[in-house]
C-alpha positions in Angstrom: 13.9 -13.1 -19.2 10.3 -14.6 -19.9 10.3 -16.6 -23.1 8.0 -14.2 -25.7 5.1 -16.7 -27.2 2.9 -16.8 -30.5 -0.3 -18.4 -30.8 -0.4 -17.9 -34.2 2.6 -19.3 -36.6 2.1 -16.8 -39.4 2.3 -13.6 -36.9 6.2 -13.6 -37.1 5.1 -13.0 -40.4 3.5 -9.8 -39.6 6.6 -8.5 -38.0 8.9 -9.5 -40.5 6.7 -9.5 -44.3 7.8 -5.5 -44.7 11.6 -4.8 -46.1 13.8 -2.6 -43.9 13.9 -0.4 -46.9 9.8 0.2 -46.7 10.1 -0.1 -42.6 11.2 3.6 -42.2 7.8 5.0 -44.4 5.9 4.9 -41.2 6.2 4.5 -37.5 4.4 3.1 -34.7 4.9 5.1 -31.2 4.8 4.0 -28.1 4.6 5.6 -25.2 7.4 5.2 -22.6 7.2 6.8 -18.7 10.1 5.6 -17.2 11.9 7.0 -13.9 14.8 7.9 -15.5 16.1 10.2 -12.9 15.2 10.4 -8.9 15.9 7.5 -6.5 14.9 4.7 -9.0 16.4 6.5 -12.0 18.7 3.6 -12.6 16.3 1.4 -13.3 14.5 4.0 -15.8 17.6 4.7 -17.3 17.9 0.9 -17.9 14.3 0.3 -19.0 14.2 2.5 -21.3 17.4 1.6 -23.2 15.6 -2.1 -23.3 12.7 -1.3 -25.0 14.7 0.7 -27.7 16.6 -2.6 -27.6 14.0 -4.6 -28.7 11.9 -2.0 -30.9 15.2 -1.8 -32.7 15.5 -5.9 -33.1 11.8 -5.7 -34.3 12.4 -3.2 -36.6 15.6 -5.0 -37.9 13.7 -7.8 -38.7 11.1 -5.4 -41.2 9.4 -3.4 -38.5 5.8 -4.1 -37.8 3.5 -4.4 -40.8 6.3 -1.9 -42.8 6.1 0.4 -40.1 8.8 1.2 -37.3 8.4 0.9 -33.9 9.5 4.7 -31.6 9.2 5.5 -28.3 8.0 8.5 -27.0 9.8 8.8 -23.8 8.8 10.8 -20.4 11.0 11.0 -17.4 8.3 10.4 -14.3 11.6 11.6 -11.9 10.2 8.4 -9.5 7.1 10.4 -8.7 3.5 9.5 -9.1 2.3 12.9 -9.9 4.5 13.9 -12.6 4.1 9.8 -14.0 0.5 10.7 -14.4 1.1 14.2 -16.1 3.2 12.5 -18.4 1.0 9.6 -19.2 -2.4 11.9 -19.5 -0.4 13.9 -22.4 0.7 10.3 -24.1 -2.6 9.4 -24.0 -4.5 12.5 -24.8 -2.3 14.4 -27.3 -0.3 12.1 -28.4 -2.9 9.3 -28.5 -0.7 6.4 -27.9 -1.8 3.0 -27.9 0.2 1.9 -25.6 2.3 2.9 -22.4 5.2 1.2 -21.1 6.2 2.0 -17.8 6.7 2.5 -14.7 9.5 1.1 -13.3 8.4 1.2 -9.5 4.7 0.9 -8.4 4.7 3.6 -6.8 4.2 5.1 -10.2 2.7 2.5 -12.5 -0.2 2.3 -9.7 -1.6 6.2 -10.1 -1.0 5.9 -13.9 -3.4 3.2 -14.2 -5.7 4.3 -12.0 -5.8 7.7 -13.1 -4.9 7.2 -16.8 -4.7 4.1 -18.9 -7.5 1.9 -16.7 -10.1 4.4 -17.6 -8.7 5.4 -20.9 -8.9 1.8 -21.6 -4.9 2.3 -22.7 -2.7 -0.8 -22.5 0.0 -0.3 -19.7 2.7 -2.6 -19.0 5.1 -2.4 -16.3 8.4 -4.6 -16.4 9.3 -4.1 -12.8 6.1 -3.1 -10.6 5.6 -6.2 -8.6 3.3 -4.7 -5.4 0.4 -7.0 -4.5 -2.0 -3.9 -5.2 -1.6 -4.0 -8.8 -3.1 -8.4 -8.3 -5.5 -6.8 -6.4 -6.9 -4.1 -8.6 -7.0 -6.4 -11.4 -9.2 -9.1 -9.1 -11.3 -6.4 -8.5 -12.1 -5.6 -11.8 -10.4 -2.2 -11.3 -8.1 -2.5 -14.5 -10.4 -3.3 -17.3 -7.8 -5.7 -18.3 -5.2 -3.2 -19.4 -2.3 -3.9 -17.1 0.3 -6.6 -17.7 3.6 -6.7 -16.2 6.9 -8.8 -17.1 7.5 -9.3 -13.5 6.1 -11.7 -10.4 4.3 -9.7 -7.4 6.2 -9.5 -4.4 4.1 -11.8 -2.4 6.2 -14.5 -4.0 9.6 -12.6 -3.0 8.4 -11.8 0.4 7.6 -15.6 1.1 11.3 -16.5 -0.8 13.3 -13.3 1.1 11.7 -15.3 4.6 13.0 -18.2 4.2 16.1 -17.6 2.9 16.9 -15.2 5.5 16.0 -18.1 8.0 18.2 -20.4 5.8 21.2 -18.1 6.4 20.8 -18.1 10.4 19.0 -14.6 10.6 16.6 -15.4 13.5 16.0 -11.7 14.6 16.2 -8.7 12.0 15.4 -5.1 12.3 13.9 -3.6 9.0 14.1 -0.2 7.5 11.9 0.1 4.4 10.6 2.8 1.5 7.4 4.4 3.2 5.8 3.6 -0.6 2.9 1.1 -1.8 6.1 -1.3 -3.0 7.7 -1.2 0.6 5.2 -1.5 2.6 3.4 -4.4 0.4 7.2 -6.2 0.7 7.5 -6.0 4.4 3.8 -7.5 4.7 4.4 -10.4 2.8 8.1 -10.6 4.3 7.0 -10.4 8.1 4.0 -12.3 8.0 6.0 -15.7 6.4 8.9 -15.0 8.3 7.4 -14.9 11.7 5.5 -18.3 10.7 8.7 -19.7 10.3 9.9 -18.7 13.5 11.7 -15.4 13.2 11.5 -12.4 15.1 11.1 -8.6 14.1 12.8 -6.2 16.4 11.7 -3.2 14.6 9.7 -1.9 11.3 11.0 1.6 10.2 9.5 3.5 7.4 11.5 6.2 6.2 10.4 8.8 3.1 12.3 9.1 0.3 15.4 11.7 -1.2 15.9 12.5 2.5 19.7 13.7 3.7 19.9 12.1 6.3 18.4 8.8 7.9 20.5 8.8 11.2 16.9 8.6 13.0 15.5 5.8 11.3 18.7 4.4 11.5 18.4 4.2 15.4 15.8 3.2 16.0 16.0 0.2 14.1 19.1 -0.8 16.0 17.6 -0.8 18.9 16.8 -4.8 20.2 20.4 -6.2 19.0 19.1 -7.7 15.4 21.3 -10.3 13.8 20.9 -8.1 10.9 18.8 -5.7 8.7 16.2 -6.3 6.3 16.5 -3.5 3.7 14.0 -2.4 1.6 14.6 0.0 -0.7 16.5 1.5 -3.8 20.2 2.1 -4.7 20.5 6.1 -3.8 18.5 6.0 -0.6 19.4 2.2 0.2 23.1 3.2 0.0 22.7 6.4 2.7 20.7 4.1 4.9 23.5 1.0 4.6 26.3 3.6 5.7 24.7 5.1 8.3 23.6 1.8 9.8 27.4 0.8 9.4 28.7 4.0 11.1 26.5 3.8 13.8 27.8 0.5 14.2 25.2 -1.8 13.2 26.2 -5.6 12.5 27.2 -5.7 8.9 24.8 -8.6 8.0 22.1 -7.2 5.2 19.2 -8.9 3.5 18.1 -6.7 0.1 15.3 -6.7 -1.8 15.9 -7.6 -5.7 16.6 -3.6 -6.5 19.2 -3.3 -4.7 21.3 -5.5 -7.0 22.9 -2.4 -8.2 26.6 -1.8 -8.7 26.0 2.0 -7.8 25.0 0.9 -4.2 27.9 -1.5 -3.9 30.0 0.9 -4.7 29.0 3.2 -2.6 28.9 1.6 0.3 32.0 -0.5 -0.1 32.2 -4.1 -1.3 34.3 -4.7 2.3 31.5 -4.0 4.1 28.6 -5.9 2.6 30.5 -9.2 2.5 27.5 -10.9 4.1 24.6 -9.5 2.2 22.1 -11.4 1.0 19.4 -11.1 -1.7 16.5 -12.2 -3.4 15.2 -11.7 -6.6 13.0 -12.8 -9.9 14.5 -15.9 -11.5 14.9 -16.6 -15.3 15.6 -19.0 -17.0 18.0 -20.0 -19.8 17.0 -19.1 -22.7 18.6 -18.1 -26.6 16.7 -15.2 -25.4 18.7 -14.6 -22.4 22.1 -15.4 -24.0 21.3 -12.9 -26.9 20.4 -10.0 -24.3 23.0 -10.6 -22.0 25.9 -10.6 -24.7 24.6 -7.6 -26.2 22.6 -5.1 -23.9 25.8 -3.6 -23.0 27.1 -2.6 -26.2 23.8 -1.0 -27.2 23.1 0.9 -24.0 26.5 1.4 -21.8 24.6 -0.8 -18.8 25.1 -3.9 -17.5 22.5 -6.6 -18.0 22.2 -7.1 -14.5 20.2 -4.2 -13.8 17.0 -5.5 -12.3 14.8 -4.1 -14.6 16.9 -4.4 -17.8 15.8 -8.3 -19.3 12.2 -7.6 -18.2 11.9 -4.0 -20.0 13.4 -5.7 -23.3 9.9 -8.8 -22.9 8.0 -5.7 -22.4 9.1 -4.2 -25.2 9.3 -7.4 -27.4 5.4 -8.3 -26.0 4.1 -5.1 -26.9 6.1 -4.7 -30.8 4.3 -8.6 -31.4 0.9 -8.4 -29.9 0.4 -4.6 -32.4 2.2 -7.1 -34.7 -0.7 -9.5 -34.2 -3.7 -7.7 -33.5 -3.4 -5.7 -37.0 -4.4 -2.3 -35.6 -3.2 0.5 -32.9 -6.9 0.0 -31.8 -5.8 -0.2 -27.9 -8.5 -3.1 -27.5 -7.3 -5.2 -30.1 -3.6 -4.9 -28.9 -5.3 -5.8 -25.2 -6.7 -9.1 -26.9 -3.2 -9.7 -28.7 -1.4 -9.2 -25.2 -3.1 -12.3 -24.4 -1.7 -14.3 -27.7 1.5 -12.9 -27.8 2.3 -15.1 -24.2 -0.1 -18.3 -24.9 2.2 -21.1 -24.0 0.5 -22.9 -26.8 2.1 -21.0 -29.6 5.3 -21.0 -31.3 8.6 -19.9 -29.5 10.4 -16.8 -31.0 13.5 -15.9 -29.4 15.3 -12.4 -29.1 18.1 -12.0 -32.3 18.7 -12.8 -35.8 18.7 -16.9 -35.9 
């Protein structure tokens, strides 16, 4: 979990001046669109429970400026579409100041690029980590809206290549989500891994919520890999991992950070991914980290491990200080606040009551 920053010392008073008695008199919403069902529905499902998490600390602690912090909370169902239907009503009717969310970038990308960039909305994202989200920001595409609680994937591409060099994978066949994340991943994957001297046999797409992958399956095998590069999520990982097994693939696996799921284990057997590897973000130690991990599960019923689970409780934490700072649900002055609330030259707060 990223360590949450103040610039200014007297903005913890802001979040903490009104009594829990006067917090409940008014409330803040936020807007949540979180992919709480579909084939990244486990990490919704997690997200969201995060940000209620922290809005809940927050609002502990006095709420912000007397007033709690509430989500309003819209399933996307992993779909781009239906993420921006949800958003444009958030924004529109419901004039939030703020949306949190997506999860994955297919879905964070059309909502601000349909949505929050033009609305001038702030949107942050604890999980999105596709390159095209750096690039639409360098290109002046955002209007400095977007933030997100997570690296881009051209760092875990670069880290997923050597590591899979490092564990003696010289040739792999990849099968990945035919999506702006998966396809962004197996650029910055292939292109560092081939500079260090691997070889890819094969690059197979494959479309999400499908039956069956016995096709894509195949024709990744062909070329005798010394194992597969998988890019994907839990459901449609898991369908992909058993059919590669059943077909007799070598049962050697590198996995992208999502797939550090206990539902995909599970479903494919713990006996048969003895040697898979992954990668993913890396946090460090933290009073922050030791409060979230001892209590996430009691408040939401899901482990802390979930990928997106630490990162949705900073986004949520972020977002309750910088409204805390900038005074206001004026959007641009919580952008402006975004920027405070991280500045490494303020004053640590840490998640919990000490």
């Amino acid at each position: 979990m990223t360590k949450t920053i103040l610039q200014l010392t007297t903005a913890l008073a802001l979040v903490t001046m009104a009594g829990a008695a006067q917090a409940a008199d008014c409330k803040i919403t936020v807007g949540l669109v979180m992919e709480l069902t579909g084939p990244a529905g486990e990490y919704g499902q997690a997200g969201a429970k995060s940000v209620e998490m922290a809005f809940r600390d927050i609002n502990g602690a006095g709420g912000v400026r007397g007033c709690d912090l509430v989500t309003d909370t819209r399933d996307s169902q992993s779909q781009g579409n239906i993420a921006v239907d949800a958003a444009t009503q958030l924004v529109q009717v419901k004039k939030v100041p703020v949306i949190i969310g997506g999860i994955i970038s297919s879905v964070s990308i059309p909502i601000l690029t349909s949505v929050t960039a033009p609305a001038k909305i702030v949107q942050v994202s604890p999980a999105s980590s596709s390159p095209t989200l750096t690039a639409l920001g360098r290109d002046g595409k955002t209007n400095g809206i977007f933030f997100r609680t997570i690296t881009s994937d051209a760092l875990q591409g670069v880290a997923a290549a050597k590591y899979a060099i490092d564990k003696g994978f010289k040739k792999l066949s990849i099968i990945h989500v035919n999506n702006d994340f998966g396809v962004n991943m197996v650029a910055e994957f292939s292109r560092a891994y081939k500079a260090l001297g691997g070889t890819i046999v094969s690059d197979t797409p494959y479309n999400e919520k499908q039956s069956s992958y016995a096709s894509e399956v195949t024709a990744a095998m062909a070329g005798e890999p010394d194992g597969l590069y998988l890019v994907s999520t839990p459901v449609d990982g898991a369908t992909v991992a058993r059919t590669w097994i059943s077909q007799g693939g070598v049962q050697k696996f590198l996995l992208n950070d999502g797939m550090n799921s206990p539902d995909f284990i599970e479903s494919v057997g713990a006996d048969y991914l003895r040697e898979a590897y992954g990668t993913s973000s890396g946090t460090s130690p933290t009073a922050s980290t030791e409060y979230f991990t001892k209590n996430y599960k009691e408040f939401s019923g899901i482990e802390p491990t979930n990928p997106a689970a630490d990162r949705s409780y900073d986004a949520g934490a972020i977002v309750g200080l910088a409204i805390a700072i900038a005074g206001s649900e004026d959007p641009a002055k919580i952008k402006d606040a975004m920027y405070k609330a991280v500045d490494p030259a303020g004053t640590p707060i840490f998640a919990g009551k000490e």
